[in-house]
C-alpha positions in Angstrom: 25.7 1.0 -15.3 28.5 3.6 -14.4 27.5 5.9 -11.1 26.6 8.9 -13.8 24.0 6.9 -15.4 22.8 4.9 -11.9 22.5 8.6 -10.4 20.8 10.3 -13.1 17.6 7.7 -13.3 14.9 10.4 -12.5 16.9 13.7 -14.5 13.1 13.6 -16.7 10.4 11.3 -16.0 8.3 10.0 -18.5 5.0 10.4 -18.3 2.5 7.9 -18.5 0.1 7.1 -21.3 -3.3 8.9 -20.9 -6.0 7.5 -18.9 -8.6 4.7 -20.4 -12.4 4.7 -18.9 -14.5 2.0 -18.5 -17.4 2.4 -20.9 -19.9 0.0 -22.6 -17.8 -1.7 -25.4 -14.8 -3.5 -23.1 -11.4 -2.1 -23.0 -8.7 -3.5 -24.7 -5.3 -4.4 -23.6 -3.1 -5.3 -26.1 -0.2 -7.6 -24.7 2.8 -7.0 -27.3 6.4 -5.6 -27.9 7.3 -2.2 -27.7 10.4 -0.3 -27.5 10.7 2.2 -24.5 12.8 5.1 -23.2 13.9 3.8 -19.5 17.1 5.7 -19.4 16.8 9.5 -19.9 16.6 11.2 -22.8 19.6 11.0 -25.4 20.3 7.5 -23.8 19.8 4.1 -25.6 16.3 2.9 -25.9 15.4 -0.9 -24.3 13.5 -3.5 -25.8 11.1 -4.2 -23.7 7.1 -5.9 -23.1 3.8 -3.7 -22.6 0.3 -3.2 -23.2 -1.0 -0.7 -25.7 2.6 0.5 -27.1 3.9 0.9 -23.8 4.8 0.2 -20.6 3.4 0.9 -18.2 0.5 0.1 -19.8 -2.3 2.5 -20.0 -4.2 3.8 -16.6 -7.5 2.0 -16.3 -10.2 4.0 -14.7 -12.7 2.2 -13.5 -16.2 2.7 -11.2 -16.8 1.6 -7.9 -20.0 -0.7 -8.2 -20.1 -0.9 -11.7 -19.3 -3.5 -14.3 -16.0 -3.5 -16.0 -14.8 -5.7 -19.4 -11.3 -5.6 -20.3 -10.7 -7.4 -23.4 -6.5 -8.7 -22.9 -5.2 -9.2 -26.5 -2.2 -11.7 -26.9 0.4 -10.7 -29.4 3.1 -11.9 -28.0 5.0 -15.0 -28.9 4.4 -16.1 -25.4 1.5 -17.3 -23.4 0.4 -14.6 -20.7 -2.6 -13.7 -18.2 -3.3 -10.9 -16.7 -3.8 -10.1 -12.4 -6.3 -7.1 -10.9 -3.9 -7.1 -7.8 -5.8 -6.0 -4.9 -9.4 -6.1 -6.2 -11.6 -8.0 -4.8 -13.2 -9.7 -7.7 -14.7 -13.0 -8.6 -12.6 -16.0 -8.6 -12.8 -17.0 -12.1 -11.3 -13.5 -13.1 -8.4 -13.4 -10.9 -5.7 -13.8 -13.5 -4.2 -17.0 -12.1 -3.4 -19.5 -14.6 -3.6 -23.3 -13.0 -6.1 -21.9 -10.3 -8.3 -19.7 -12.0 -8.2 -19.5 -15.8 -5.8 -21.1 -19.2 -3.5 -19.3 -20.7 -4.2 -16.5 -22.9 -2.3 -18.5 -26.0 -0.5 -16.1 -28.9 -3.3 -14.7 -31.0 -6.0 -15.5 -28.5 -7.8 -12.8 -26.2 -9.8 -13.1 -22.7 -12.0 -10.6 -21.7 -11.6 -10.3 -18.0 -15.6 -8.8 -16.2 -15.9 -7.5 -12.7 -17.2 -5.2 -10.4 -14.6 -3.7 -8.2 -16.1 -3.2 -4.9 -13.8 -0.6 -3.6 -12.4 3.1 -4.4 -8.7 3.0 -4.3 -5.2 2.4 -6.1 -4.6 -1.3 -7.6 -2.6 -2.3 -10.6 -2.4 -4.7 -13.2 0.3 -7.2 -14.2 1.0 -10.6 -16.3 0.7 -13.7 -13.6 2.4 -16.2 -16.4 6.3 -16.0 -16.1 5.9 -13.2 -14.2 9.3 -12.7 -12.8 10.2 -11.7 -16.5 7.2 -11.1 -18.6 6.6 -7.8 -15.3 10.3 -7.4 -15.5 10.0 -6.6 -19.4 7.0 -4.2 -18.7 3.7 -6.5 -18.4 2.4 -3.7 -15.8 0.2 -0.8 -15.8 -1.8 1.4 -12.9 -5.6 0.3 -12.2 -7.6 3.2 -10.0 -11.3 3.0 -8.9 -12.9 6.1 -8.6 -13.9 7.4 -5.2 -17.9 7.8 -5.1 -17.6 11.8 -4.9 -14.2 13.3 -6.0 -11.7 14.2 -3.8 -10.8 17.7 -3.2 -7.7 18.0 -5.0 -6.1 20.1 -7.7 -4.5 17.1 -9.8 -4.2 13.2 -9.2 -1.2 12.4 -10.1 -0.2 8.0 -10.7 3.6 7.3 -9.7 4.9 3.4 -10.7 7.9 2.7 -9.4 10.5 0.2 -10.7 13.7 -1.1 -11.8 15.9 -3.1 -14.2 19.0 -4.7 -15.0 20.5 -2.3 -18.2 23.4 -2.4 -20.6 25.5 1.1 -21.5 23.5 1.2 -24.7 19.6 0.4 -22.8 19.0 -3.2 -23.3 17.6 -5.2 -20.6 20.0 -8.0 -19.2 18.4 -11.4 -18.8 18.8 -12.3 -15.6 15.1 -13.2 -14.4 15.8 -16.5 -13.4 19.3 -16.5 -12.1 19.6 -18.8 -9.5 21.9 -16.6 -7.6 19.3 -13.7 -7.5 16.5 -16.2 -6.8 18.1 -17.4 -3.6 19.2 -13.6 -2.6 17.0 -11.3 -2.7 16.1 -11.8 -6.3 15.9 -9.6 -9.4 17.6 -6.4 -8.4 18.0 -3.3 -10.8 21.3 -1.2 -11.2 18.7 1.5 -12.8 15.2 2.6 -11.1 12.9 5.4 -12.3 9.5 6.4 -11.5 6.9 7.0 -14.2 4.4 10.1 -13.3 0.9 10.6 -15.1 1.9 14.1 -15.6 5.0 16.0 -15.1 4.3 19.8 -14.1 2.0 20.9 -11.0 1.6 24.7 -9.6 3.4 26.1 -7.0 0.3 25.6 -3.7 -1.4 23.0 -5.5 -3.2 19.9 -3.8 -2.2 16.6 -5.3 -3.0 13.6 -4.6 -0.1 11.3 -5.4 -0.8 7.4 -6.0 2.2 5.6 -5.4 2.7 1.7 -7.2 5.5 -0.4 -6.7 5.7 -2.3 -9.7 9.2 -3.8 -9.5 9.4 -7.3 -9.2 11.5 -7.8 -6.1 13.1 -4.3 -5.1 11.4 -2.5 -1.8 11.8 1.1 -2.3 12.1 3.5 0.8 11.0 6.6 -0.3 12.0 10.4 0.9 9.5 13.2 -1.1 10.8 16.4 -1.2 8.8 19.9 -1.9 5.3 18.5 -0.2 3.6 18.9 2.8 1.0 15.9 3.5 0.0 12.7 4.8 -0.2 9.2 3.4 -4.2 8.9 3.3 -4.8 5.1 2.0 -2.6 2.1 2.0 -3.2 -1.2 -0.7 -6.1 0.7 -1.9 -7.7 1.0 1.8 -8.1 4.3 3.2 -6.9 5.2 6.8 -9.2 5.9 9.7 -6.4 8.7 10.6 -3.6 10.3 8.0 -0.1 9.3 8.4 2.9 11.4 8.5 5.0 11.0 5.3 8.3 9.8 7.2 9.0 6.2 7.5 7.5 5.3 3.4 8.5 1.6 2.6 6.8 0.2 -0.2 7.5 -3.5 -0.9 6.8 -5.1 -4.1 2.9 -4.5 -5.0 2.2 -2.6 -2.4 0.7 0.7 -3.1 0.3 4.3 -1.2 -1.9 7.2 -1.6 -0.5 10.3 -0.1 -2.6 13.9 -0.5 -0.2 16.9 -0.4 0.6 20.8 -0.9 2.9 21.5 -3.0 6.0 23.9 -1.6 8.5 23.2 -4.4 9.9 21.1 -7.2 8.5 17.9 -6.3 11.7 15.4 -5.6 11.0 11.5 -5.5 14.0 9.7 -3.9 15.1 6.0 -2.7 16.9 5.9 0.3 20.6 3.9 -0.1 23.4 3.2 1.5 24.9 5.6 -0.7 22.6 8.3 0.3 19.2 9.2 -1.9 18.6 8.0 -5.6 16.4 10.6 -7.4 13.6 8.1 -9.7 11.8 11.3 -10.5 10.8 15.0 -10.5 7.2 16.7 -10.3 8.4 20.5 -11.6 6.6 23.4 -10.6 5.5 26.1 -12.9 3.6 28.8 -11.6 1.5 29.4 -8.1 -2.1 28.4 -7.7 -3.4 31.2 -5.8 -6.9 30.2 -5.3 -6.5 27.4 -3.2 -6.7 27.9 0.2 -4.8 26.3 3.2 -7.1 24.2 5.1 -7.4 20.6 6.3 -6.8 17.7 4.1 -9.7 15.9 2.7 -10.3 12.5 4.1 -11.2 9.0 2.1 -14.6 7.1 2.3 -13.8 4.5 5.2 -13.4 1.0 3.6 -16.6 -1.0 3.8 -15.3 -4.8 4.8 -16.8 -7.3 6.6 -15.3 -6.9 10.4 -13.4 -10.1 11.6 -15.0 -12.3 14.3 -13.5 -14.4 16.5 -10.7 -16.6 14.3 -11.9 -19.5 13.5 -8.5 -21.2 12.0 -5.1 -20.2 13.7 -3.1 -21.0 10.3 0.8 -20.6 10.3 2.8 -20.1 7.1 6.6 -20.4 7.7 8.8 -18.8 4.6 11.4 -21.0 4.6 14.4 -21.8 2.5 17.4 -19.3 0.0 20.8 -18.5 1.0 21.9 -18.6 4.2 18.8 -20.5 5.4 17.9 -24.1 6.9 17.3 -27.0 5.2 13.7 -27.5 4.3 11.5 -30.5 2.8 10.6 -28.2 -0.9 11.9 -28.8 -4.1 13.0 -25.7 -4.9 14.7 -22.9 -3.4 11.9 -21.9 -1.2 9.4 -23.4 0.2 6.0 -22.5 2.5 5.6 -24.9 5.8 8.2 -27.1 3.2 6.4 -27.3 0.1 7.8 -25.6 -2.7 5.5 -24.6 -5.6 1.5 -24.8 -6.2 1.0 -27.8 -4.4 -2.1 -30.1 -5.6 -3.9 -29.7 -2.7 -5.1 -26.3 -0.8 -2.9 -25.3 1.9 -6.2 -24.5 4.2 -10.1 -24.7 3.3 -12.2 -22.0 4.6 -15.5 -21.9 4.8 -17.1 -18.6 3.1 -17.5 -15.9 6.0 -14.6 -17.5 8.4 -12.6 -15.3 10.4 -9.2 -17.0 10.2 -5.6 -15.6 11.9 -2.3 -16.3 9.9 1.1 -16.7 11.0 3.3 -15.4 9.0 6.8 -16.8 10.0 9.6 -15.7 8.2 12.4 -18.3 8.9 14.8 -16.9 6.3 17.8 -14.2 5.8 15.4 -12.1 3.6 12.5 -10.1 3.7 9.4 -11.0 2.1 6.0 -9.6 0.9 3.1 -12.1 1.1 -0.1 -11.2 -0.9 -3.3 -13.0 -0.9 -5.5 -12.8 -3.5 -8.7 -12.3 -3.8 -9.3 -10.5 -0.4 -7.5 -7.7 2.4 -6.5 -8.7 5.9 -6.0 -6.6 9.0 -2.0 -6.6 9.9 -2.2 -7.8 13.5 -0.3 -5.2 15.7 1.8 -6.5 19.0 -0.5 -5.2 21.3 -3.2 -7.3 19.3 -5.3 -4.8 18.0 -5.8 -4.3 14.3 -3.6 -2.4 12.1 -3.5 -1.6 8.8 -5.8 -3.4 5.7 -3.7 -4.5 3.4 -3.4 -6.7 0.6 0.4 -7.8 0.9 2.5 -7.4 4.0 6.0 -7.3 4.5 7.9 -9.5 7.3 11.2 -9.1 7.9 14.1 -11.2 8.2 13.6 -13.5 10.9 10.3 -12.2 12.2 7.0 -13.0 11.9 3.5 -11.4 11.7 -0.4 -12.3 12.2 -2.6 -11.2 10.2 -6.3 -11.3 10.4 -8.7 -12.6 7.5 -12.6 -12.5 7.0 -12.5 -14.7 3.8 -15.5 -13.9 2.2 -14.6 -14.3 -1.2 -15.4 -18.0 -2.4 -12.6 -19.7 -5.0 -9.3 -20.9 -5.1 -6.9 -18.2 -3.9 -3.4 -17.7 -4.4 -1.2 -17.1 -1.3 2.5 -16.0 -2.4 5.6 -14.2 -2.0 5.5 -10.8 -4.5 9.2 -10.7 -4.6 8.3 -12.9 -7.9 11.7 -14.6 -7.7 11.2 -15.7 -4.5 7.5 -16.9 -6.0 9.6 -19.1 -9.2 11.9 -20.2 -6.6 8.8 -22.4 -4.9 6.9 -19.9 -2.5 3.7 -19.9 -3.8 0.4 -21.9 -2.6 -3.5 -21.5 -1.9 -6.7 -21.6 -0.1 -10.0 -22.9 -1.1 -12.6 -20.8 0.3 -16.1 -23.4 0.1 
């Protein structure tokens, strides 16, 4: 794209489709074709993938504690599955063809059933071809209602991507370029943000839930026209607010900030080349009932607490450009085995406390998820940090995190910039 275009991503943002509840009959998610306007208004539409007509896909609301069915509808030419990233469901739900589940052929359906154990933000997302089947729009916002509703004026769902475009909107296919791959993978020269509404009140109290849904881009994030704090982080709430300086969302990750509105609401990636608008809240009006006062705070997660570690695992990214030989077969590897490997890369015993190494011997960042549970980031003092469900290590560096695996299965441990997962780093753990 020319700088005009590349500059003027967020000039409207598109507003998601409306909300869908949980209810008796399942939902339906209907994997298909769809055309989309990515590019502002009076550009070129792109051909694209989604659920429902659209992508994203439609925002599922679902009940903490209670029983959800999604039916997932194939009409695609393609095989696909679908992921709950971040909830801590039942193994044989997970979305994880190979591990977990067949393909959902074209013309078939799987109705996925859970119970999602905890309030927060998630998302879901194809986990077949993912590197291009999310890249074409398989995606859409997943939220569990909190027990008793926050004190807010609106609740407002911000996903956060980007994509390789032609002049005239089409979507370049360059998912499994094996220059990307061994770089830091799939990277946009167009980003926008999608909001679940597009107008608040001047004094309003929002509570913004931010989902990166790009497949490899980490988006540091400036917000203009808000005073607030980030409040919840992967879906987990913090034991104290955050300030809003210092926002890095990696691939999957998620935020949940709750703030005052003070002006014309301004999303913005940091660059090189200074701040990239991806979207705009606008304000119309003044909300002149709501009164200053302390921001509400989140129901504390309820998680097992970890014991003393029972396993001291390490799990060394290794591999791309500019990195060391390694014993994979692929680009990248984990401890040198590139792709699912046949046999678990640790067994675990239901209830284990087990510490993780994650050592990142490579000239790129990574974000490691595991499914299927959260782990405490360990900080360097030792103490716990943050709960998370994917963590990003930097270049070079490493990080322990702490696991009570509690969730029995076969659980998939990878690298969520999804080219760096089709380029080998992917593998498991059996919990017995």
């Amino acid at each position: 794209m020319n700088r005009r275009h590349f500059l003027a991503s967020a000039s409207a943002a598109m507003v998601l489709p409306r909300p869908s509840f949980a209810s008796a009959p399942p939902l339906t998610l209907k994997a298909q074709s769809v055309t989309q306007q990515i590019l502002p208004e009076g550009e070129g539409t792109t051909a694209m993938l989604g659920f429902n007509g659209s992508t994203p896909g439609p925002e599922l609301r679902l009940k903490r504690g209670a029983q959800a069915s999604i039916k997932v509808e194939n009409a695609l030419q393609e095989g696909t599955a679908v992921h709950w990233h971040g909830i801590r469901l039942e193994n044989r739900m997970d979305g994880v063809p190979v591990l977990t589940q067949d393909l959902i052929n074209p013309g078939d359906s799987k109705t996925y059933s859970f119970v999602p154990p905890d309030a927060g933000t998630y998302w879901y997302h194809s986990h077949y071809i993912s590197q291009e089947q999310v890249a074409r729009g398989l995606m859409g916002p997943l939220i569990v209602e909190d027990d008793m509703p926050v004190d807010v004026d609106h609740d407002v769902t911000v996903i956060l991507s980007d994509w390789i475009l032609n002049q005239d909107g089409s979507l370049v296919d360059e998912f499994t370029d094996m220059h990307s791959v061994a770089h830091a993978g799939y990277m946009g020269n167009f980003a926008r943000a999608f909001l679940s509404r597009d107008e608040v009140r001047q004094a309003d109290r929002v509570r913004l839930r931010l989902i990166n849904a790009a497949t490899n881009r980490i988006f540091p994030l400036m917000l203009s026209g808000v005073s607030g704090s980030v409040v919840a982080l992967d879906g987990m709430a913090l034991s104290q607010p955050r300030d809003l300086s210092d926002l890095v969302l990696a691939p999957a990750q998620r935020a949940d900030l709750i703030v005052d509105i003070t002006g014309p609401v301004g999303f913005e990636m940091q660059t090189g080349q200074g701040g990239y608008r991806l979207a705009e809240l606008r304000v119309s009006g003044e909300n002149s009932e709501r009164k200053p006062g302390p921001l509400p705070k989140l129901t504390a997660p309820n998680l097992p607490a970890p014991g003393s570690p029972a396993q001291h695992l390490t799990l060394t990214m290794m591999g791309g450009a500019m990195g060391g030989h390694h014993g994979g077969a692929n680009i990248w590897s984990f401890n040198d085995v590139s792709d699912l490997p046949p046999d678990p890369f640790a067994t675990i015993e239901r209830g284990e406390t087990v510490r993780i190494t994650l050592a990142n011997d490579t000239a790129f960042p990574h974000g490691i998820h595991l499914h299927g549970h959260h782990f405490y980031e360990v900080a360097a003092d030792g103490s716990l940090g943050d709960l998370r469900d994917t963590t990003l290590v930097a270049a070079r560096e490493s990080r322990d995190v702490l696991c009570v695996f509690d969730n029995p299965g076969r659980w998939l441990i990878h690298c969520h910039m999804l080219s760096h997962a089709i380029g080998g780093m992917r593998t498991w753990v059996e919990v017995t």
